[in-house]
C-alpha atoms as one frame of an Amber mdcrd trajectory, in Angstrom:
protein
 105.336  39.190  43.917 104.333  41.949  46.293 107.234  43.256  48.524 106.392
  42.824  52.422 109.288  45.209  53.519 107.548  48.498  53.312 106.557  50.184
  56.545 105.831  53.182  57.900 108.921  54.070  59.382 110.675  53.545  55.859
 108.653  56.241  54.325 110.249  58.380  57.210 107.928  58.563  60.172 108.806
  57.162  63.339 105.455  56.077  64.822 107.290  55.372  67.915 108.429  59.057
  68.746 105.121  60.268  67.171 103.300  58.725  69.536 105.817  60.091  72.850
 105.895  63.605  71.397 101.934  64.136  71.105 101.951  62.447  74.706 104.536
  65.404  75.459 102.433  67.990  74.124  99.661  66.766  75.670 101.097  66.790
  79.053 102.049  70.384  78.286  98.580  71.275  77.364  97.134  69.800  80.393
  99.173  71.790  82.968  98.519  75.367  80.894  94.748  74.285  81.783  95.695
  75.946  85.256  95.900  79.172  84.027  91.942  79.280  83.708  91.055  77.226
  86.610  88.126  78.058  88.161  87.565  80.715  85.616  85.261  80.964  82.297
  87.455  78.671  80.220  87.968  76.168  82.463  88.669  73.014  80.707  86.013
  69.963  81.509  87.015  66.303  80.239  84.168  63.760  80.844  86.529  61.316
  80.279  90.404  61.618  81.230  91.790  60.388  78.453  94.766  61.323  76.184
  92.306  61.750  72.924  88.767  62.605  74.988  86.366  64.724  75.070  87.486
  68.258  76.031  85.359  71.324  76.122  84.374  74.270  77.961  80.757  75.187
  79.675  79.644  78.562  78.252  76.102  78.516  79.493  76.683  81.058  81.807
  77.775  83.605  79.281  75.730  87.105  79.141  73.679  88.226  76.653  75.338
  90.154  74.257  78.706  87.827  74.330  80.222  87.094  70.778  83.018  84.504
  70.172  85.518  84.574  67.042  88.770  82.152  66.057  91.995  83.987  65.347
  94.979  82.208  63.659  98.521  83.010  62.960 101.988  81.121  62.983 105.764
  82.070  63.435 106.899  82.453  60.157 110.748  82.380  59.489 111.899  82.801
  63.030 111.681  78.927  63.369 115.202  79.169  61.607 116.708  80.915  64.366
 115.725  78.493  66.776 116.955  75.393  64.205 120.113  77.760  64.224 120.669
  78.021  68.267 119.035  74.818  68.353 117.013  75.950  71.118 113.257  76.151
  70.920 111.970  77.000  74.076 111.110  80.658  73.520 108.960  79.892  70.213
 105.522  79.376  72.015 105.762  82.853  73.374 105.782  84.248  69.744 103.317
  82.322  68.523 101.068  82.882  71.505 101.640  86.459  71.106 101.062  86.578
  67.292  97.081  85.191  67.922  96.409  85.979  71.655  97.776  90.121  70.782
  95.545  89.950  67.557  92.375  89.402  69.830  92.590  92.152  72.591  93.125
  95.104  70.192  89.269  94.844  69.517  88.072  94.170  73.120  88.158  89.967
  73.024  89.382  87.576  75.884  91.810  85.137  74.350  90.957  81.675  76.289
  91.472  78.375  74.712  94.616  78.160  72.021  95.352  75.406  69.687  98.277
  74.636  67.326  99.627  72.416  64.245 103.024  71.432  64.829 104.871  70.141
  61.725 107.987  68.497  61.759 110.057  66.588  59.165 111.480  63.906  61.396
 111.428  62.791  64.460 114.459  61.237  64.518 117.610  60.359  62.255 119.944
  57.701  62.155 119.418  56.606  65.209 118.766  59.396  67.166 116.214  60.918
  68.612 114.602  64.449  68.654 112.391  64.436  71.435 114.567  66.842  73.325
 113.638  69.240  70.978 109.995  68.340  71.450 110.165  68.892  75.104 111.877
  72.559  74.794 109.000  73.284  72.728 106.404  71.634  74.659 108.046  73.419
  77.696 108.125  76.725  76.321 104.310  76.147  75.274 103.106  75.734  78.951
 104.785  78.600  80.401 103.726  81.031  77.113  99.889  79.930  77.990 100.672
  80.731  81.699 101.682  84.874  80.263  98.432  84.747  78.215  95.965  83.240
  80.779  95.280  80.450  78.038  94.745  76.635  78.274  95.832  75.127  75.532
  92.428  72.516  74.415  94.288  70.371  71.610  97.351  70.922  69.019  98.185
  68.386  66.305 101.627  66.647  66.090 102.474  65.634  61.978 106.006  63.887
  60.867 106.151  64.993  57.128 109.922  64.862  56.016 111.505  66.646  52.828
 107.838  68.757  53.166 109.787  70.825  55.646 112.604  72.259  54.873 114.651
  74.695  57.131 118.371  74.669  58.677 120.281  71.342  60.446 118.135  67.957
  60.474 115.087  68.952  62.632 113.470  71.740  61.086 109.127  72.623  61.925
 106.533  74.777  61.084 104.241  75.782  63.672 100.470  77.458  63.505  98.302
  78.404  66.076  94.690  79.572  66.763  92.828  80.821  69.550  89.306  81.335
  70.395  88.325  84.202  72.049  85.080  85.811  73.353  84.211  89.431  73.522
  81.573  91.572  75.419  79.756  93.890  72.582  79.589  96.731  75.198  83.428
  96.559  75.230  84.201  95.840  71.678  86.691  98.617  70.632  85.744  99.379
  67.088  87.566 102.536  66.710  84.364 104.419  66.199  84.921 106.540  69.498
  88.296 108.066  68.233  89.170 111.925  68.456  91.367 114.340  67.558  93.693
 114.792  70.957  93.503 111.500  72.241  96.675 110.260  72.897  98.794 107.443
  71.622 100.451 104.887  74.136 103.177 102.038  73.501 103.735  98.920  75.124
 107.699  98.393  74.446 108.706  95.392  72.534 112.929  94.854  72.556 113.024
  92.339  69.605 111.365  91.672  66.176 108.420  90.175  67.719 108.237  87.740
  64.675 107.846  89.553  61.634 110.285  90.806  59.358 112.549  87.831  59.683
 112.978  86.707  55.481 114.153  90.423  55.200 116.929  89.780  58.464 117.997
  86.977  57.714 118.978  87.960  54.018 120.554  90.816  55.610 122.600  88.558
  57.774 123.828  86.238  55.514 124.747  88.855  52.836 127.043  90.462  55.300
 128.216  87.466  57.680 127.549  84.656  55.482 125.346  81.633  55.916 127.148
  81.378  59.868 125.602  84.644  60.783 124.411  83.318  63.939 127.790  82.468
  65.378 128.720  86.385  64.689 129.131  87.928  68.002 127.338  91.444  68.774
 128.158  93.333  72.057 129.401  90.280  73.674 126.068  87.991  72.430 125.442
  85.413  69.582 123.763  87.022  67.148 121.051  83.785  66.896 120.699  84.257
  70.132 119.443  87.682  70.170 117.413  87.201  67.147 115.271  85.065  69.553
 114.372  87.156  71.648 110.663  86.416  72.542 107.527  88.604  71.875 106.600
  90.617  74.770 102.915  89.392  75.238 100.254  92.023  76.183  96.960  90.055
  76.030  96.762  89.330  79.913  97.743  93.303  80.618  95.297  94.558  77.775
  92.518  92.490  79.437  92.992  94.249  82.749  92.696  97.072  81.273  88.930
  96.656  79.738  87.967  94.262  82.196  87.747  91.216  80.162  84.060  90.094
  79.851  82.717  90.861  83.550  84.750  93.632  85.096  84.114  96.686  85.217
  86.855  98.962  82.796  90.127  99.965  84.319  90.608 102.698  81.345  88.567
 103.742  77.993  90.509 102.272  74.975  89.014 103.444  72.050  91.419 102.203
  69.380  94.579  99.659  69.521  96.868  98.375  66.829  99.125  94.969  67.456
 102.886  96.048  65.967 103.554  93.168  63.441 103.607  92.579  59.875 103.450
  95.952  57.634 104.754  98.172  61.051 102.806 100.856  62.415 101.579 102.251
  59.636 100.273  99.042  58.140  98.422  98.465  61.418  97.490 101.588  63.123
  96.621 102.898  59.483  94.129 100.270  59.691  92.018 101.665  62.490  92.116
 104.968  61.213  91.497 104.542  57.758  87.818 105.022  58.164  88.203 107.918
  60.171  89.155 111.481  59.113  91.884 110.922  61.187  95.742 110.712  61.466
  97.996 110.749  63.737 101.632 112.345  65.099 104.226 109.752  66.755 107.137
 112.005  68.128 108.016 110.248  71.338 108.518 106.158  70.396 110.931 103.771
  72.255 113.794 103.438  69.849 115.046  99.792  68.495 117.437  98.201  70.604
 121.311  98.024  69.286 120.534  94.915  67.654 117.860  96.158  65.194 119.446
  99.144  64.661 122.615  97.019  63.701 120.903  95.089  61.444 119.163  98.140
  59.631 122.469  99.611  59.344 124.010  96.577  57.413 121.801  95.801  55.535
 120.778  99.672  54.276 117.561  99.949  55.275 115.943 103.673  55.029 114.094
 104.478  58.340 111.290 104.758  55.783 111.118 101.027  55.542 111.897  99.952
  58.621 109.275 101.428  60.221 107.429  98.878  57.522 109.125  96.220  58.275
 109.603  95.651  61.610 108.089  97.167  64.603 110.882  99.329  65.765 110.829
  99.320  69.548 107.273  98.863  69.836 104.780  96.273  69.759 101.765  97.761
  70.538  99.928 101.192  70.329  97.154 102.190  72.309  94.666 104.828  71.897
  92.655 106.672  75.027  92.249 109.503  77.321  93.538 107.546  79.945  97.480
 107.554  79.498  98.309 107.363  83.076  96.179 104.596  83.877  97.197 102.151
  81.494 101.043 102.851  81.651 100.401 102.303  85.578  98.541  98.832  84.609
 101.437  97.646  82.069 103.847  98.345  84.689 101.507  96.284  87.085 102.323
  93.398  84.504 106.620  94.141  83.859 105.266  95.713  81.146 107.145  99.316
  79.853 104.909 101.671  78.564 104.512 105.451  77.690 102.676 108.275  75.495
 104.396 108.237  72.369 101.848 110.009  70.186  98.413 111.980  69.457  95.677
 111.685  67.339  95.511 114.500  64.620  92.752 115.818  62.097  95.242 114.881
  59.049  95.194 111.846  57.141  98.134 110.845  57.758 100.852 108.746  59.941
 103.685 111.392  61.072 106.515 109.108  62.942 109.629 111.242  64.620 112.302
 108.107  63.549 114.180 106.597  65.920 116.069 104.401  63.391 119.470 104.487
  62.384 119.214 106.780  58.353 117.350 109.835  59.487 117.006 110.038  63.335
 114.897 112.940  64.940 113.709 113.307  61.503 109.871 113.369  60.515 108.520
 110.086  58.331 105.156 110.268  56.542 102.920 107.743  55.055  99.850 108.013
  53.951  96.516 106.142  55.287  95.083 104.062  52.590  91.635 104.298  52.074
């Protein structure tokens, strides 16, 4: 005989709060739609509908205009947030992760998209739709920073898939179209020797680097290392510190795909995975270039605490995580674009110059060798 008792909801997904927490994103998406109102990316729906049509009208681009999809996620940091259980500062890393990737080579960022996974929805009873509106919350007023609507995002329930800390635990991806002016495209190719180098301060880990903190953490505090107090502060809680995101700033700066340039960028490196030399060792690898970094924004205590710990050589860190800054930019026209970050709450300064060597010379800041010179080599 052929049980009738199976359902959906017994193989663990709650169709129920599915169907409220897509209509939460949704509404979340909707309002970021403001921050491209009655600009190129303004979001049309023939049909107002909670699964319509939505799409942009590009007919009015220029000749010359390219578009490109970017994607990225959060990565570990999710576990902070399932820590603090509080998740309303994840969109702004996840945001910055694709939306940071496009400007360093000239693009707008201007629709974003995402793939939420969760592994329940609720438990026993109760409900995790709080949760879902923190992040949902946190999503809007991220989009509002980048000058992105969000078009769509998928919502999926898939249990024991996810794993993580506590009973609500996610994984969350993102892309984002962008669109890019070919006069404006910075390629790198315009690089010299002299030029100089200028950060845009990040205070946190951005999100990278996390499976390396959070061994450090528990090694020395235990698997409660986010109850550990530091200067006064949870230790989860400063761990979640959201990325700093530059895309809106870095798009005043070029002028977007209409304006006329504030400044000449001619190269720019996004501070995550791999550090600096990782990333600005990728735009001057083709070069005969290198470059001298003697002035950075140190770590705050935090990082510095954790490198300390957990042993990490400056050499490493510098690797690892991005050490105070999150993104470098290249031009002749320091002034202007420290005046234009400010214009955005953004710190800024010349850290750095371009040199005729091949290599990446960093003056560390970090906690094993301070004032002392680091060098890594540009890999071909």
């Amino acid at each position: 005989m052929i049980s009738m008792n199976n359902s959906y909801s017994n193989a663990g997904v709650d169709l129920t709060n599915g169907d409220l927490a897509s209509k939460i994103l949704y509404q979340a998406s909707k309002k970021s739609w403001e921050s491209r109102k009655g600009i190129f990316g303004d979001i049309i729906t023939p049909k107002e509908d909670f699964s319509g049509v939505r799409c942009i009208d590009i007919s009015a681009l220029p000749q010359g205009t390219y578009m490109g999809i970017g994607f990225d996620g959060i990565g570990t940091k999710v576990e902070v947030a399932e820590r603090m259980n509080k998740y309303d500062t994840l969109a702004y890393d996840l945001l910055a992760m694709v939306c940071d990737d496009a400007v360093i080579r000239g693009a707008v960022p201007v629709l974003a998209g995402s793939v939420l996974d969760v592994n329940r929805l609720s438990k026993d009873g109760i409900s995790y739709i709080d949760k879902i509106e923190e992040l949902a919350s946190g999503y809007e007023s991220a989009a509002r920073v980048a000058n992105v609507s969000i078009m769509n995002g998928e919502l999926a329930e898939l249990g024991d898939k996810i794993g993580g800390y506590g009973d609500f635990c996610l994984s969350w991806g993102a892309e984002v179209t962008w669109f890019l002016n070919k006069e404006k495209m910075i390629t790198g190719d315009k690089i010299e020797k002299g030029q100089k180098i200028i950060a845009l301060q990040e205070k946190g880990f951005r999100s990278n680097g996390f499976s390396l903190v959070r061994k450090i953490l528990t090694d020395k505090y235990g698997d409660m290392w986010h109850e550990e107090l530091f200067n006064g502060e949870k230790i989860g809680d400063l761990m979640l510190l959201p990325s700093q995101i530059y895309s809106r700033a870095m798009v005043d700066m070029f002028g977007g795909l209409w304006d006329e340039k504030r400044v000449e960028i001619t190269g720019a490196a996004h501070i995550t995975g791999g550090g600096i030399p990782s990333k600005l060792g990728r735009i001057l690898k083709n070069s005969q270039y290198g470059a001298v970094l003697d002035n950075l924004f140190e770590p705050t205590e935090i990082v510095k605490h954790i490198q300390k710990i957990g042993g990490v050589e400056d050499l490493e860190a510098y690797r690892a995580w991005c050490m105070g800054q999150g993104m470098l930019i290249i031009s002749n026209d320091s002034e202007d674009i420290i005046k234009i970050s400010k214009e955005h709450g953004i710190f800024a300064k010349v850290v750095g110059e371009i040199t005729t060597n091949d290599r990446i010379i960093i003056k560390s800041k970090g906690v094993s060798s301070k004032d002392n010179y680091l060098e890594y080599q540009i890999e071909k």
